[in-house]
N, C-alpha and C positions, 0 to 999 in steps of 0.2 A: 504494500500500500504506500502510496508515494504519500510521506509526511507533510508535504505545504499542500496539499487536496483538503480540500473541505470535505468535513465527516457529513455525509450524505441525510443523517438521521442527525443534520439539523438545519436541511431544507425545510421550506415551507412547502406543503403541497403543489402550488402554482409554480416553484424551482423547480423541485422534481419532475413534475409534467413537464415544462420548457426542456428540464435537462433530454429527457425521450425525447418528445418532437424533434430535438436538435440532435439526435443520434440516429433517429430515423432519417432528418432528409442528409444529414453526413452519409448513411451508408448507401441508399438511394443514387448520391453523385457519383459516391467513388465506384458502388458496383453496380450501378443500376435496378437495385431490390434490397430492401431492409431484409430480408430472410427472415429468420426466428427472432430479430430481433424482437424483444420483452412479448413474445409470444403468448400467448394464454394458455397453450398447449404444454409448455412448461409449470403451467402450476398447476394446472389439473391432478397431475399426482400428490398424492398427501406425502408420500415420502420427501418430495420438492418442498412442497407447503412448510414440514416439519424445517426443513434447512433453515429456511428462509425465516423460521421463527425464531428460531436458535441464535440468529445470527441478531437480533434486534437492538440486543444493549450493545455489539462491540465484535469487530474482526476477531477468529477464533482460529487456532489451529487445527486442523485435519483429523486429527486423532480427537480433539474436544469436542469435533462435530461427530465424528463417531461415536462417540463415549454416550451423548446425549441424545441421538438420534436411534441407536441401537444397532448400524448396520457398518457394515467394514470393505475392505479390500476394490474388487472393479466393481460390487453395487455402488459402493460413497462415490467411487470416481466419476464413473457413467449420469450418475443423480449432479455432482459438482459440475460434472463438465455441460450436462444440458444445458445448467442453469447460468452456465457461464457463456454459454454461447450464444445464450437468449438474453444475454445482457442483463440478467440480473444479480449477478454477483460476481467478483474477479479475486482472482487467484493469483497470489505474487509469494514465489516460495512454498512454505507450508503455509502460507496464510491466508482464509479466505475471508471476506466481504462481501458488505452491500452496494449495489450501485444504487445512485437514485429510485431509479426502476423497482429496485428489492425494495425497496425502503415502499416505497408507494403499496406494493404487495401487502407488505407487513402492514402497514396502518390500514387499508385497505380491509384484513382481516380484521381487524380490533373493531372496525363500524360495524359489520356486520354478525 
């Protein structure tokens, strides 16, 4: 997680959404299709969902997301990598995070 980034989960709702929009039409230009970006497809699974809660207070290491999630080995990867491809959370090292995007998911969960 690059340290002079702003911690995502202290956007305001209206940040977070501009941050999407503007990752949507950045991938749009560069590849001509946002792909999976912040998919809905990816949070469909609750084992996603469970990540994505976990991660709310605070970037976690890989093992802590296992430890709390229940699941290990190329299930965690497979579930990390979805969700990292769909732009909603990134991985630097052992470490993973929320982007805006996750952040939005997570609050998201808490209205309803």
């Amino acid at each position: 997680m690059d340290s002079t980034r702003r911690d995502p989960r202290e956007m305001t709702d209206e940040e977070a959404m501009r941050w999407m929009q503007e990752l949507v039409s950045k991938l749009v230009e560069e590849k001509g299709s946002a792909g999976g970006a912040c998919s809905l497809e990816a949070i469909k699974n609750p084992v996603r969902r469970r990540i994505l809660n976990v991660l709310k207070e605070r970037a976690l290491a890989i093992n802590e997301i296992s430890e709390r999630v229940g699941i290990t080995g190329p299930a965690l990867r497979f579930h990390l990598n979805f969700l990292k491809s769909s732009y909603f959370i990134e991985i630097e090292g052992n470490k993973v995070d929320l982007t805006p995007g996750g952040v939005s998911v997570v609050r998201s969960n808490k209205r309803t």
